[in-house]
Every structure is written in structure tokens, then in C-alpha cells.
C-alpha positions in Angstrom: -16.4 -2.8 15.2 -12.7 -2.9 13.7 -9.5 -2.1 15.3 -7.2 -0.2 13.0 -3.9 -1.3 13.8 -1.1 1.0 12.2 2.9 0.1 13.0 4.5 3.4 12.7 8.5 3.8 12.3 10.1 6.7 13.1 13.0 8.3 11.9 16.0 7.7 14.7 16.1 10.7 16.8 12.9 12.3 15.4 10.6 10.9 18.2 9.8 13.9 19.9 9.6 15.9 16.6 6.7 12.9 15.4 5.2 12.8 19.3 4.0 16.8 19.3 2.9 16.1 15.3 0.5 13.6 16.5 -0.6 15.7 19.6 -1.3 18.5 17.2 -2.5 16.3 14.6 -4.8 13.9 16.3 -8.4 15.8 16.0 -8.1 15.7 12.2 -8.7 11.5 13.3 -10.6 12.5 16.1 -13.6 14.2 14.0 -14.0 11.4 12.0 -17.5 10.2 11.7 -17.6 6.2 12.5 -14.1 6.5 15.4 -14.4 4.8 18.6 -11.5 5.1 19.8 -8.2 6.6 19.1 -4.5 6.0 21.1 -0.6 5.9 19.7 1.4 3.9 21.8 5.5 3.7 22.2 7.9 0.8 21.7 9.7 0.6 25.3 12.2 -1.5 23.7 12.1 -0.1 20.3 11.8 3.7 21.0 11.2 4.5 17.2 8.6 2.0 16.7 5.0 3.5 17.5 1.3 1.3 16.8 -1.4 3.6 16.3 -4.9 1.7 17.4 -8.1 2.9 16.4 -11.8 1.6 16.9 -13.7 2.2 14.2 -17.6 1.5 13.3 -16.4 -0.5 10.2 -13.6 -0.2 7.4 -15.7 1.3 5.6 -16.3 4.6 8.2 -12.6 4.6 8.2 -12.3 4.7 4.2 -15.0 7.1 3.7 -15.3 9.1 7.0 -11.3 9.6 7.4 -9.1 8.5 4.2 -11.1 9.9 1.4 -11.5 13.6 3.1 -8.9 16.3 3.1 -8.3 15.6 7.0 -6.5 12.2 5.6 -3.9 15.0 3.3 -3.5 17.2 6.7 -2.5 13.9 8.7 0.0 12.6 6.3 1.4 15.9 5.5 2.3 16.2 9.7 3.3 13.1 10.4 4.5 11.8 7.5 7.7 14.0 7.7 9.3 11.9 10.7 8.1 8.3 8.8 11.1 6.3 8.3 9.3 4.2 5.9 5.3 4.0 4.9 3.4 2.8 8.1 1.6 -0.9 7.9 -1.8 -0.3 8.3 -3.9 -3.4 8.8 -8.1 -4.1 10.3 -9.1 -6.2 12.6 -12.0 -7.8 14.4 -13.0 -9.5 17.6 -13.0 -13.2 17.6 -16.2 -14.3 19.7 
């Protein structure tokens, strides 16, 4: 398994614009083959700062069952609207 770890700014004052994106967004990620898991969570002190975290099978299920399909172009095309910059997308694993 591999956490997906995405920091997300938003444009100032576009939060709830970006919030009801990913609501209506979220089951193009959701369908993928390979997810886990799947929450967005909200900076308390940084309002405009959201980290998206998703389990996935492997990096590879995320590159092939989610990035490489047309649901990946329908994601970025709603969300990517209220981005103040390119999100930082990094994997992760569990340290036994």
C-alpha cells in the first residue's frame, strides 16, 4: 500500500468554489481500480491550503488505473480552475 499525499493551494477566496468541485468531482478518483481510500482535508490555520490523501494498492494502480485514463483530464479540468499554483503530489509508505 501507498499513501498519495497531494498539498493542494487554493486561490484566496475560491475555497468554496474548489470544496463543491471536489464533491462533484471525487468519484472520477473514486472508480479507480487499485484506491483504498480517498479524503481532502482543510488547513484550519491556512484556510486555502488543502492535502488530499489517498490509499492506493501501489504507484503503479495510481499511474495506470487513475492518471493515464480520461477520468485524470475530468479531475484537473474541475479542480484545476481554483489551483493557485500546481499541487505537490508525492507517495508514501508505511515504515514497519
Amino acid at each position: 500500500m501507498v499513501l498519495e499525499v497531494a498539498e493542494i493551494n487554493v486561490v484566496p477566496g475560491r475555497e468554496a468554489d474548489f470544496t463543491e468541485a471536489y464533491r462533484r468531482a471525487r468519484g472520477l478518483v473514486a472508480a479507480s481500480p487499485g484506491l483504498r481510500s480517498m479524503r481532502m482535508t482543510r488547513g484550519v490555520e491556512s484556510p486555502s491550503r488543502f492535502v488530499l490523501l489517498i490509499e492506493w494498492d501501489s504507484v503503479e494502480a495510481h499511474d495506470q488505473g487513475f492518471r493515464r485514463t480520461d477520468r485524470f483530464g475530468a479531475w484537473r479540468e474541475a479542480l484545476g480552475p481554483h489551483f493557485a499554483e500546481a499541487p505537490r503530489v508525492e507517495h508514501f509508505e508505511d515504515v514497519e
